[in-house]
N, C-alpha and C positions, 0 to 999 in steps of 0.2 A: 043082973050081971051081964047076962047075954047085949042086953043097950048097949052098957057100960064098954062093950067088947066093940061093941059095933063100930061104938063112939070113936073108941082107939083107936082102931083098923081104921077110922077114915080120917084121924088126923095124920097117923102113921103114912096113908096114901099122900093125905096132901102135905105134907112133911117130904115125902119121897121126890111128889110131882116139883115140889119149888126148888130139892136139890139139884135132880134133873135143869130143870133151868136155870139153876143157879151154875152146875158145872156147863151148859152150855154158851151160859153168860162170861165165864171165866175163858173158855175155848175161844168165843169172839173179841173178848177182852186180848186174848194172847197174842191170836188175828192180828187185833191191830195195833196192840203194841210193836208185834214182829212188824207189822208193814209202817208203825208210825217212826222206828228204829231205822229202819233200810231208807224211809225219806228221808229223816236228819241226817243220816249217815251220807245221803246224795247230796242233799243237800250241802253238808259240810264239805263235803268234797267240790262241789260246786263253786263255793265262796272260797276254797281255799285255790282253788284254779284261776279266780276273778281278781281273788288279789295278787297271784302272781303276774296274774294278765296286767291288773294295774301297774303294780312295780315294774314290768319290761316297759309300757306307757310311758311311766315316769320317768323311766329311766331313760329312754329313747326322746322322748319329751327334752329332757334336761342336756343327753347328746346332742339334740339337735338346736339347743335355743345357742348351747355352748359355741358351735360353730359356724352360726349366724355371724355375717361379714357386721354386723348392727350388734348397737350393747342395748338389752333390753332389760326394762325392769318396771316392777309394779307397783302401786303404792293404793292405801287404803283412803279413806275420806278425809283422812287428819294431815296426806302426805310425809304418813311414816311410811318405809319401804316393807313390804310382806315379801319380796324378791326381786333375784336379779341374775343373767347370765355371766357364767364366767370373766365376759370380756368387760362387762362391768364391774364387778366385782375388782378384777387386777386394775382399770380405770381410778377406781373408788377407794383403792390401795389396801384392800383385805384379801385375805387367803381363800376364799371360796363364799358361795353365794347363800352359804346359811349367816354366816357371818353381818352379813347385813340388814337381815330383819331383824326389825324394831325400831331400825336407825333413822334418823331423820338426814338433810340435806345439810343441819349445821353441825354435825358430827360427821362429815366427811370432809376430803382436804378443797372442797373449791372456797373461791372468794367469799367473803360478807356480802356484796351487791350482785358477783350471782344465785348466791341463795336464797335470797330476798328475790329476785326474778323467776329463779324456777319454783317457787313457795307460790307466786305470785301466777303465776302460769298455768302452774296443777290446779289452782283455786276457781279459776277462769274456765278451763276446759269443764269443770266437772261442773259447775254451777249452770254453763249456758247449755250443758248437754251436746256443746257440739266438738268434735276433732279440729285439729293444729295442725296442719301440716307445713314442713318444711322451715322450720322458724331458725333458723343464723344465730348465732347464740356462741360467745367464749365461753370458754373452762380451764377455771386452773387445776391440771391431773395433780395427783398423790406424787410426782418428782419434781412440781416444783410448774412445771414448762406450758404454756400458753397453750393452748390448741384449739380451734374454732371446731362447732357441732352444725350439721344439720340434722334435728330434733323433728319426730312426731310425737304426738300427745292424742289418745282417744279415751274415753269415758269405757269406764266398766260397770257392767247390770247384772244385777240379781234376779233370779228366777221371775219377779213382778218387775221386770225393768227399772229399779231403782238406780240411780246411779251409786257405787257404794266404793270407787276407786279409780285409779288411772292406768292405763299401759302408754309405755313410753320405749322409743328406740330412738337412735340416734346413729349415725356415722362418722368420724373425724374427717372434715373438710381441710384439713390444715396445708397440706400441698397444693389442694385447687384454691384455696384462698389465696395463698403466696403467690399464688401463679394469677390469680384476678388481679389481687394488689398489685404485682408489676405490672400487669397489662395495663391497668387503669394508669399507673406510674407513670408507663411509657405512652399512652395514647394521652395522658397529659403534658409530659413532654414533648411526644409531637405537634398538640394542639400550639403551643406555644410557641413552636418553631414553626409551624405555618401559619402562625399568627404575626410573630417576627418575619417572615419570608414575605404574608401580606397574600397567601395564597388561599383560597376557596376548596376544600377538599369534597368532592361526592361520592357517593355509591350508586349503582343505577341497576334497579332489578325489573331486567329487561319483562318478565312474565308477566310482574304487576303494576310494573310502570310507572314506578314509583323510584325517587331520591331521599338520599339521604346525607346531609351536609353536616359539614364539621372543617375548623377551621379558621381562618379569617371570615367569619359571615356575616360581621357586623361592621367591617370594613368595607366589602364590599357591596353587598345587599342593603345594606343601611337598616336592617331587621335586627331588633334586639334576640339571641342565641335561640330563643326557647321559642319564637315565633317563625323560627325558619331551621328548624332540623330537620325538617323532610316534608317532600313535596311533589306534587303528580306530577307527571312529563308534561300536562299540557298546563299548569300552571308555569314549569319553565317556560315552555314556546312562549306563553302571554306576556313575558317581561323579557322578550328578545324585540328588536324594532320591525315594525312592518315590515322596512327596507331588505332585511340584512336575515328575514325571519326562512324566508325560501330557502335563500340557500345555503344554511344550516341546519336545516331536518335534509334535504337532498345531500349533504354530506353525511350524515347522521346517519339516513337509509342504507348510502351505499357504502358505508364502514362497518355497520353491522352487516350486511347483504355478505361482501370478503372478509369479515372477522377482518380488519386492519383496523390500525392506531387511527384516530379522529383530532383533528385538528383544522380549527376554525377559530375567527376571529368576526366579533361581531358587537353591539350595541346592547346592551344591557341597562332594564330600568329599576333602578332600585327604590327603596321605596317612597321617597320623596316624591319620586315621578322622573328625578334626573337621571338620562343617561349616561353611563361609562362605557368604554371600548375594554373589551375584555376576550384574552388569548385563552378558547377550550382546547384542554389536552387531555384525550382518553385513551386508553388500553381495554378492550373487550377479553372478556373470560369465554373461552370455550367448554361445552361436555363433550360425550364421548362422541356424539353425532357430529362433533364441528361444528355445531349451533352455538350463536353467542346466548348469552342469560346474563351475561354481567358485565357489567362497565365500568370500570373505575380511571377517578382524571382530576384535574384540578384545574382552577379558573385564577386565571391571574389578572388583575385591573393594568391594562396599559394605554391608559389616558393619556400619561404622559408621556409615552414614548410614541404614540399617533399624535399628540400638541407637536412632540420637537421632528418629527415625521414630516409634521405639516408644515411647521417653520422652515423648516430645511428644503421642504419641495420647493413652498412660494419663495426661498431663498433662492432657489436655484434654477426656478422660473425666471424671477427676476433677473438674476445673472444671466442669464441665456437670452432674455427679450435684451437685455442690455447689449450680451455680447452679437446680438444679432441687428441692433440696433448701430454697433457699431462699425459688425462688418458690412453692414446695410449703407451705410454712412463711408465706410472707407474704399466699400467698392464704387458706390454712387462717386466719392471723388477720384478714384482711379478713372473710370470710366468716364468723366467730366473730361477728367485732365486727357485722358486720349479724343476723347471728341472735340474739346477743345485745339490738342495739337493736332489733329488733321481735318478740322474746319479752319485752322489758321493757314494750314496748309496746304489744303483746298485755295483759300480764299486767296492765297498769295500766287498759287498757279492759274488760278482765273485772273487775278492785277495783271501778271507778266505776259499773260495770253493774250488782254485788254488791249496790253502796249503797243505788239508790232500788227496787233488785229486791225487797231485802228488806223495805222499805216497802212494797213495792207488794204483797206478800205477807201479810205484817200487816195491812195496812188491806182487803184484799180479805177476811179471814175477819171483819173488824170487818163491811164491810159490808155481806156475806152476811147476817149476823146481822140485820141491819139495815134493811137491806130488806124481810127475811121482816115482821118486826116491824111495819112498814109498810103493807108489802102484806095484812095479818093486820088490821093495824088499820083498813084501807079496808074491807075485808072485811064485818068488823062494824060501820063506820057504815052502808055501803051498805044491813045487811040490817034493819038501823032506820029507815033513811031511804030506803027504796026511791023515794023521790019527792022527789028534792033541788031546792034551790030554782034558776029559771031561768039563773041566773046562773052557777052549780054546774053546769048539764046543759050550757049552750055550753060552758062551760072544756074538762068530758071531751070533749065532739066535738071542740075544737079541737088538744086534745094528744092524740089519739085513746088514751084511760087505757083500754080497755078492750084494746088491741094492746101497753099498756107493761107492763100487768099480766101477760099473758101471757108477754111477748116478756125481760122483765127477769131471771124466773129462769134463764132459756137464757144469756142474756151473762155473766151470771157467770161459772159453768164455762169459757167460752169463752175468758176472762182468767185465768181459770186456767192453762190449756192452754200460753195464750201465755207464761206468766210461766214455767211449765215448761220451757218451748221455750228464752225465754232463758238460764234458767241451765243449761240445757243445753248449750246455746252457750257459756256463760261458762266450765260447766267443761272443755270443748275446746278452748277457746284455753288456758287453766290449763293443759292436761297437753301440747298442743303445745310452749307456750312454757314449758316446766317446764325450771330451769335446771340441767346436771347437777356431780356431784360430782365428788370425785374418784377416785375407786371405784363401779362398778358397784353398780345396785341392781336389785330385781326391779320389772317393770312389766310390762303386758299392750300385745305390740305390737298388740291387737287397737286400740285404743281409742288408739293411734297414727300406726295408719292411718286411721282415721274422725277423728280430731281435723284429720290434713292433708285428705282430702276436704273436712272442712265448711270449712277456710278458702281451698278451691279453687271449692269452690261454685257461685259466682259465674261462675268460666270454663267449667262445663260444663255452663252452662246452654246454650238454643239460641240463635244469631247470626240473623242475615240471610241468611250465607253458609254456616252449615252447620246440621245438626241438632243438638240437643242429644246430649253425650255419655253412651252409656250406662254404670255401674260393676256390674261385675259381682262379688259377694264369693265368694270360695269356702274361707272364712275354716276350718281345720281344729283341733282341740282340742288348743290352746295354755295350756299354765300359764303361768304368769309367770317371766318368763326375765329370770337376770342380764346385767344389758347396762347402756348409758349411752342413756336413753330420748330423751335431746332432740337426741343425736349422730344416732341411729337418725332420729329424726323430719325433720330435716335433708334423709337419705338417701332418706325417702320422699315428702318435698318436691320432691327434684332432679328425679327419676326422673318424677311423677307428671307434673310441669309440664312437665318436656322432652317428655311423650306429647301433653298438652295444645299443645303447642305446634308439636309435630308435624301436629295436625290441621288446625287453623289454617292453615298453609302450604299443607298440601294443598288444603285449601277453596278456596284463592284461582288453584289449576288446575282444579281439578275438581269434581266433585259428589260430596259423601262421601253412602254410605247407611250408615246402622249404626255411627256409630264409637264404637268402643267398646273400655274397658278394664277390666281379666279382673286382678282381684289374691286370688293362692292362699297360704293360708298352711298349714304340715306339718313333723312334725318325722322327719327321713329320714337315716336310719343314725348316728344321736344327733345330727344335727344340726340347728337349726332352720333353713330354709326360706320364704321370703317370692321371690314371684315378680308381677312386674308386668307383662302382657304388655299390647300391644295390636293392632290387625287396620288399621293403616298401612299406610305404604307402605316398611316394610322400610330396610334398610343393605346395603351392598357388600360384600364381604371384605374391601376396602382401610378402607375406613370403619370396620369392626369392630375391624382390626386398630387401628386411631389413637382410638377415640373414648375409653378414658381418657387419653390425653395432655394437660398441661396445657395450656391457652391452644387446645385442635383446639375447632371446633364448626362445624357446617353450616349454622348460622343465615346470614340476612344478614349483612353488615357492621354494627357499633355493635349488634346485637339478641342479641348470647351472648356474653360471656366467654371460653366454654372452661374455665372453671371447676369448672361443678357435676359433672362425675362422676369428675371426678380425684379432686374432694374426698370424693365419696361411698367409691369403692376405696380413699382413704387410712383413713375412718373403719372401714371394715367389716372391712378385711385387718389396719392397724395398733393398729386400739382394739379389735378385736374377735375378732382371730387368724384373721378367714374370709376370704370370695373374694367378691368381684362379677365376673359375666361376663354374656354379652351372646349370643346367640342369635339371627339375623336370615336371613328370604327376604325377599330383593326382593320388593316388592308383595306381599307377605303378610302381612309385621305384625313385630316385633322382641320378644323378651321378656327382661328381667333377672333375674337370679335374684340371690339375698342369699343366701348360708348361712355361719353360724358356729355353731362348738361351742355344744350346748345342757349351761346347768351346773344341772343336778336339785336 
């Protein structure tokens, strides 16, 4: 029994011991239910916090896609819609953006061939993996009305990067398009109208240096449109002409330099290699610094109005060599006709002079004679009658005969002398006013210039106002030279009075000493030489340049023509084959020189 006892007591103990653990198992069991209770419990509370978090998310989310200036929306692989923002949605013509999942592109209001393009497009993006951006695209809206998109398209991926959809936005371009379309309208209609005008339009960005044309470019340039819309500066410079290339960048610089308008005409090569003359007109843009950056202008071809430019000048060259040709011509015969009338009239005062000269010559050797004979014959009464009656000796004291008898052979000669003088004179006006032929003959210009001195004579004698003029010969060993002597005489007529007449003015400023004229004659590298200088008061270089022009002359008003030395270079160049020129210092004196061929 006692075992039996034992036995029980010790399963009773281990009965006891595994309750003990058992309620201590049940205690940690409790443990941790209570703390596996209090996690869920946090837990739940956790998620129930995350999902509210989400829904502000989403909510905030769907606010904010709402009010995206863009209509955004998404679609799956198939390019059904899974969504879309408000502004899409009202676009797409449903009432909110649950509305449209599920829906494809041909269950909304746009066209058959744009849904067939955006079906077409979604398909594209998602296959190459890559984004679309900015793609132009019409749509017809849910009322009916047109409207252009600018569209992006990008690929959407799943957690392994697959692509598994698309997002898309878009904005309505439809006012910037209408506003392109006319632009493009209207710079088409420009185009036209300066293509009609015939005008060359550029842009010029001064920074880069670069053009850009638009316009008549195929008129002018001879370049098909697409080959000349824009072009470096220095490819312009290259198709400007050598000639004409300076001084269109030096207008160029200093228009830019003063921001002012540009304008220039110059030589243009178009593309055949032919030049046209073409009119640049620019206006420069300024920034805030006043610096230019921009140019704009237009080239207009004026070929033709430089042709009738140039016709019109040689037109009126011609006229002018014509009308000069004629007053050339009509002064040469005024001036004839007055040389003429007073070489006749000369010549007729030398005949008439001729007349009683030659009596006066005659009767002068009668009366030589005659006298003697007289005187010869007083002589010999005297020395018979040295004691004449009273009546006889008053007379001689009255006519005092003893001062006539002396004084009478002396006046003879003396009348002689003079009678000499005149026709000396007489034949200087003779070879002055010698009329010429038609053909050159030989004459001695010696005796051509002293013929014009004697009949200047008179002017260079002494005034009031000045001294007399002195002539200085420095006459060189001349033969007789073929020429037209009275044409020549003429020339040294002009020259000699215009010196004269030079002094004269001065006189009436100043005090002349010494004035005086220097005429050299020589014959120098076969040709002969005649120079008239004098120690005046000189010419200008503007004066040298014009003094044979017809109708120039320095005189006063009403006191020169402008005549005589035109006519003198017309006689000595054109009858003569030579040159007149003109040699002048201020206040030093002027000298002309004659040379034409000497013919042996």
């Amino acid at each position: 029994m006692s075992q039996e006892q034992n036995e029980l007591q010790q399963k009773i103990a281990d009965l006891e011991a595994k309750n003990y653990r058992l309620e201590q198992q049940l205690v940690e069991s409790q443990q941790l239910y209570q703390k596996t209770t209090q996690t869920l419990q946090k837990t739940q509370q956790e998620l129930q916090n995350k999902n509210l978090c989400w829904s502000l998310s989403e909510k905030f989310l769907r606010l904010a896609m709402d009010h995206l200036p863009e209509a955004a929306f998404w679609k799956d692989r198939n390019s059904v819609y899974l969504g879309c923002n408000q502004r899409f949605a009202h676009i797409a013509g449903v009432n909110s953006p649950s509305e449209i999942i599920g829906k494809t592109d041909y269950e909304l209001p746009w066209k058959r061939e744009e849904t067939d393009w955006f079906r077409d497009c979604d398909q594209r993006v998602m296959e190459s993996n890559q984004a679309e951006l900015g793609i132009i695209e019409p749509q017809q809206q849910a009322d009916g009305s047109q409207h252009w998109l600018e569209t992006n398209k990008i690929p959407l991926h799943d957690e392994t990067n697959q692509v598994i959809g698309i997002l898309g936005t878009f904005i309505d371009i439809t006012p910037r398009k209408t506003i392109e379309n006319a632009l493009v309208e209207s710079e088409e209609r420009f185009r036209v109208v300066c293509e009609q005008t015939g005008q060359l339009i550029y842009d010029f960005d001064v920074a880069a240096e670069r053009i850009t044309w638009a316009g008549a470019i195929t008129k002018i340039t001879g370049y098909a449109v697409e080959e000349f819309q824009e072009s470096t500066l220095q490819e312009w410079e290259d198709h400007i002409h050598p000639e004409d290339r300076t001084h269109a960048l030096e207008l160029l610089e200093q228009a830019m330099a003063n921001c002012c308008n540009y304008r220039v005409e110059y030589r243009w090569r178009q593309k055949g290699g032919d030049y046209i003359f073409v009119e640049d007109n620019g206006t420069f843009l300024t920034n805030e610094a006043g610096e230019a950056y921009r140019m704009l202008g237009t080239m207009t071809n004026i070929s033709d109005r430089k042709q009738a430019e140039t016709a019109i000048q040689q037109k009126t060259q011609e006229l002018q060599n014509a009308l000069q040709k004629l007053q050339s011509a009509q002064l040469q015969i005024v001036q004839n006709e007055k040389m003429a009338s007073l070489g006749n009239l000369v010549a007729g005062v030398a005949h008439e002079i001729n007349n009683p000269l030659g009596f006066l010559n005659g009767s002068l050797y009668n009366i030589r004679e005659q006298i003697e004979d007289v005187l010869n014959h007083l002589q010999l009464y005297q020395s018979h009658y040295p004691q004449p009656a009273p009546a006889l000796q008053e007379n001689a004291e009255d006519i005092d005969l003893e001062f006539i008898q002396e004084d009478l052979p002396t006046v003879l000669p003396a009348m002689e002398k003079a009678t000499n003088r005149i026709k000396a004179i007489s034949n200087s006006l003779r070879t002055f006013s010698r009329a010429d032929t038609d053909y050159q003959v030989r004459a001695n210009l010696h005796d051509g210039l002293d013929s014009t001195l004697l009949i200047l004579k008179y002017r260079l004698k002494a005034k009031e106002e000045r001294p007399a003029i002195e002539i200085i010969r420095n006459y060189g060993d001349l033969p007789e030279i073929l020429c037209f002597p009275g044409q020549l005489n003429q020339v040294f007529m002009n020259l000699l009075a215009n010196a004269v007449d030079m002094f004269d003015e001065m006189a009436q400023d100043i005090p002349l000493d010494s004035p005086t004229i220097t005429l050299s004659t020589a014959i120098v590298e076969d040709q002969v030489q005649i120079q008239i200088a004098d120690n005046g008061k000189g010419m200008t270089e503007e004066m040298q340049q014009q003094v044979f022009n017809p109708l120039f002359t320095t005189k006063a008003v009403g006191e020169g023509t402008g005549l005589g030395l035109a006519i003198a270079r017309q006689i000595v160049e054109n009858k003569h084959g030579g040159h007149l020129s003109v040699a002048s210092i201020l206040n030093q004196g002027t000298t002309f020189t004659v040379r034409f061929p000497w013919k042996g």
